[in-house]
C-alpha positions as CSV (number, residue, x, y, z in Angstrom):
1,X,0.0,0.0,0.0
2,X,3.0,2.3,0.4
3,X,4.3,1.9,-2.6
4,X,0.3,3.0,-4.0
5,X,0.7,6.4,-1.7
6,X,4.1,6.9,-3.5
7,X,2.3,6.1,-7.1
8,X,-0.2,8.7,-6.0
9,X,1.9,11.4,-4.7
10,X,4.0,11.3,-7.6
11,X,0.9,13.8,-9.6
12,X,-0.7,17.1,-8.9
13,X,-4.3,17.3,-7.0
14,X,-5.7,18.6,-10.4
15,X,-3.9,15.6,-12.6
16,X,-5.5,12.8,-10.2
17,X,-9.0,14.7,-10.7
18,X,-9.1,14.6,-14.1
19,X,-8.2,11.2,-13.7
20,X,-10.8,10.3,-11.6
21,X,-13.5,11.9,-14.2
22,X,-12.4,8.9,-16.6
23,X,-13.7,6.5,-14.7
24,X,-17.3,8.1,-14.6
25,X,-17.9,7.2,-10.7
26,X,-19.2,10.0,-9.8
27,X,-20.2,13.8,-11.4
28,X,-17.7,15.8,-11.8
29,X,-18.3,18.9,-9.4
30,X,-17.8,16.3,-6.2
31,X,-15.0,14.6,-4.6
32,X,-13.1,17.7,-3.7
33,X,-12.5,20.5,-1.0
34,X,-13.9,24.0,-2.4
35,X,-11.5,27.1,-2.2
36,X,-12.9,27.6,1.7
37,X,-10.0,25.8,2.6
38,X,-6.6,26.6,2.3
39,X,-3.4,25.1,1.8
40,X,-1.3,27.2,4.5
41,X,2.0,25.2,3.3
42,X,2.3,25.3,-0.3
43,X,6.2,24.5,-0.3
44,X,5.8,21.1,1.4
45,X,4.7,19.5,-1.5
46,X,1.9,16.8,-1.6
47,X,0.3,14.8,1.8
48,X,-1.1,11.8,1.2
49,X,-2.4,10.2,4.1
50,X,-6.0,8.0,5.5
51,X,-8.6,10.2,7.0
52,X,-9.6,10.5,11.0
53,X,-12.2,12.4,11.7
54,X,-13.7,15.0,14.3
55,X,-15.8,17.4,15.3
56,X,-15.3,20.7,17.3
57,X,-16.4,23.9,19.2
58,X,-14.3,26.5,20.2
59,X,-16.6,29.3,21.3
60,X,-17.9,29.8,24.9
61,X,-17.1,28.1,27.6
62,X,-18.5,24.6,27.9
63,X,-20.6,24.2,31.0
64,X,-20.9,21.3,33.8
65,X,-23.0,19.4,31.6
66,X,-20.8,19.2,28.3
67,X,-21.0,15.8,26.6
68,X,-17.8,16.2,24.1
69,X,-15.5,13.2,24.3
70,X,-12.6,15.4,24.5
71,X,-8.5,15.2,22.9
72,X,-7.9,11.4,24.6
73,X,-11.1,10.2,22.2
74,X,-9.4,12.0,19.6
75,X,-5.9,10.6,19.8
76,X,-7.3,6.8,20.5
77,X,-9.5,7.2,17.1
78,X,-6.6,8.0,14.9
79,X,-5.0,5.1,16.3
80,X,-7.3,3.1,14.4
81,X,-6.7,4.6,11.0
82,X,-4.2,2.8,8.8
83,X,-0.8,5.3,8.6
84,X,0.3,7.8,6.9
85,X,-2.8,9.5,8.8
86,X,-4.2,12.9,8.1
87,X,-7.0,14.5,10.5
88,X,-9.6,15.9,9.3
89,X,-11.8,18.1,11.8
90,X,-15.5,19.9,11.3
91,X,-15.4,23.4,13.2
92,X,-19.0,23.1,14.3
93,X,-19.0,27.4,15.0
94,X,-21.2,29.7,13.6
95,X,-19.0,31.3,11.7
96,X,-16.1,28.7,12.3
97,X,-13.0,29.6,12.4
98,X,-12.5,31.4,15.7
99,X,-10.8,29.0,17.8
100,X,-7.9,27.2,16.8
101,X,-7.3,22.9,17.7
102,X,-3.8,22.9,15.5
103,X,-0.6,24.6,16.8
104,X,2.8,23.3,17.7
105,X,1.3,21.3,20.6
106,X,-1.2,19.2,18.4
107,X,1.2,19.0,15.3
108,X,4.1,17.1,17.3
109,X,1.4,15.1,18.9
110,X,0.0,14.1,15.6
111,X,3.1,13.7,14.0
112,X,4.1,11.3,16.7
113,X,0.6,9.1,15.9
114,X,1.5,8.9,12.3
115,X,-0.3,11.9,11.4
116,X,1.1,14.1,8.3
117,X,-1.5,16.8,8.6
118,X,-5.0,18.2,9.3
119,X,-7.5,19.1,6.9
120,X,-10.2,21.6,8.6
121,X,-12.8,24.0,8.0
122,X,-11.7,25.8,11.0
123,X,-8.3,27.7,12.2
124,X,-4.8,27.0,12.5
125,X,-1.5,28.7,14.2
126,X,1.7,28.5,15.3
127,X,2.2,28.1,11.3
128,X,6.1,28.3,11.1
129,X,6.6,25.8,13.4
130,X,4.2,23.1,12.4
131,X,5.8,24.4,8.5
132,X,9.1,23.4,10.6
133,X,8.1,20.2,11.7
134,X,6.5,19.5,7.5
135,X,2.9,19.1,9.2
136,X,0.8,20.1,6.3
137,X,-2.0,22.3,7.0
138,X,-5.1,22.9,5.1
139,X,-7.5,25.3,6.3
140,X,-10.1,27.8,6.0
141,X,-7.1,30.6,7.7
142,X,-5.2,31.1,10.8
143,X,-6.0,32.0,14.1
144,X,-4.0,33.8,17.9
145,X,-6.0,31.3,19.8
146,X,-7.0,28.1,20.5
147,X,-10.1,30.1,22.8
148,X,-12.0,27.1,24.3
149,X,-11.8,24.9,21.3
150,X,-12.9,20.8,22.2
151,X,-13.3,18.1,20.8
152,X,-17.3,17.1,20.1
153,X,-17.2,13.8,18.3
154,X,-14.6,11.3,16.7
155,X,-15.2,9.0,14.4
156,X,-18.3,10.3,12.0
157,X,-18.2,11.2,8.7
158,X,-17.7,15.3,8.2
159,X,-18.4,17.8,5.9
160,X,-15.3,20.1,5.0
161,X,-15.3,22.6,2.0
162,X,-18.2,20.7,0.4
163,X,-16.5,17.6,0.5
164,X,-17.6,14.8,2.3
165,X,-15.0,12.8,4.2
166,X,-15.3,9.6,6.5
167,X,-12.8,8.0,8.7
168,X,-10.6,5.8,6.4
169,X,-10.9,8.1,3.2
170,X,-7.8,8.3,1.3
171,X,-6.9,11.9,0.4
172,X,-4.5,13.4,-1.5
173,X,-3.7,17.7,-1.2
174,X,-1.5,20.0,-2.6
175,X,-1.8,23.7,-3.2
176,X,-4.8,23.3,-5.2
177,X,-6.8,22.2,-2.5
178,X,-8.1,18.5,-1.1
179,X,-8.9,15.8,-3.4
180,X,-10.7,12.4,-2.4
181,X,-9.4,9.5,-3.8
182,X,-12.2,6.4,-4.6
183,X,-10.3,3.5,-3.2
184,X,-12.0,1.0,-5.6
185,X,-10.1,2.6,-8.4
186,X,-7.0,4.0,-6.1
187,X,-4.7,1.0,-7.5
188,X,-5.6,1.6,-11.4
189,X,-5.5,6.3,-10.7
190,X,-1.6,5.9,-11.8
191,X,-2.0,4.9,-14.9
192,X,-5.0,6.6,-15.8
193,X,-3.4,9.8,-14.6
194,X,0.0,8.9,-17.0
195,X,-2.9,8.3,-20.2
196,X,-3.9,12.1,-18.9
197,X,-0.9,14.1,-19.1
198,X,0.4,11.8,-22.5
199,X,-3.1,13.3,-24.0
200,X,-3.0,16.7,-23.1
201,X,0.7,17.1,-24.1
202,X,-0.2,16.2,-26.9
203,X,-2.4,18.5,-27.4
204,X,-0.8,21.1,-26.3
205,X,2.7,19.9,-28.8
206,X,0.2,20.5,-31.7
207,X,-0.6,23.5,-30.2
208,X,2.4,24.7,-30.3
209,X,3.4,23.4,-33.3
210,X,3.4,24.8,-37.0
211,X,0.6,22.7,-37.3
212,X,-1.6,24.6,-35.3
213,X,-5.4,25.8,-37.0
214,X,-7.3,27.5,-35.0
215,X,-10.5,26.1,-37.1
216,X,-9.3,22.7,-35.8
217,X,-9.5,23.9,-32.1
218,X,-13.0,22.0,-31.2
219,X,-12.0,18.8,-33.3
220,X,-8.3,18.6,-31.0
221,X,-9.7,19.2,-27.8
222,X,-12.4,16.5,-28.4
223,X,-10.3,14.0,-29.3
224,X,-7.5,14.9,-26.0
């Protein structure tokens, strides 16, 4: 299975979706993170990782009779999750955002559970060291505080940027965003990506080329 993460992180975000429209699983405007959420760390490169999931609050103190199941629940569910691990966590705040779960602390403990990064609809900080330390972080911005941020739920499928993710998910990122991948097809993506960029070099050689009609524009792009 490593060697399939490898296969997979050797391509762009962008690449592996186009890829995964040629297998006509699922339409086309699904599968992926909208712009909501961020890539804070660009330079790092690609994560590819298995998806934990969570749930949290951050605003208000929590009274006597809070039911959250708190970090422990959190770090015992991503022990679960095959490695390399990336948590994703649903900022339950209306707007979200205002509390931060991810700073140096959380990174390092993470990274010590197999965790590469976090994907969140919420905040982030303490960005140069967790950039430091190559935790990826993808998220809708930073944040100064963590305020009274806690942990909800573990374990449930989420909604972050409009994509759906459950725990178990294998996701890919870059600085194009959060990208899905269907595991029943994660073993064939490589190839089907390679078929991808052969066809649209080739388009874009003729393209380039003295050989290029503009009259012949609709006929190229149909056939790559």
């Amino acid at each position: 299975m490593e060697d399939l993460l490898e296969s997979l992180r050797r391509y762009d975000a962008p690449t592996l979706a186009n890829a995964i429209e040629t297998f006509d699983l699922q339409p086309r405007d699904v599968g992926f993170a909208d712009s909501r959420i961020r890539c804070m760390f660009p330079e790092l490169g690609r994560m590819v990782g298995y998806a934990a999931t969570a749930t949290i609050l951050a605003r208000g103190a929590p009274g006597a009779d809070w039911a959250g199941v708190g970090n422990e629940a959190l770090y015992a569910h991503v022990r679960t999750i095959r490695a390399p691990r990336v948590v994703v966590v649903k900022d339950l705040d209306e707007p979200p955002a205002h509390g931060s779960l991810w700073g140096e602390v959380h990174a390092t403990i993470f990274g010590a559970l197999g965790g590469v990064g976090c994907v969140t609809d919420g905040a982030v900080r303490d960005l140069d060291e967790a950039r430091a330390m190559r935790f990826h972080f993808f998220a809708a911005g930073p944040s100064v505080s963590h305020a009274y941020v806690r942990v909800e739920t573990v374990g449930e499928p989420v909604e972050i940027g409009g994509l759906l993710v459950a725990p178990g998910d294998l996701l890919h990122a870059d600085q194009h965003g959060v990208l899905k991948i269907p595991l029943e097809i994660a073993a064939e993506l490589p190839a089907a990506a390679d078929r991808v960029i052969a066809s649209e070099q080739a388009l874009l050689r003729w393209v380039r080329s003295e050989d290029f009609d503009p009259d012949r524009l609709a006929e190229m792009r149909a056939r790559h």
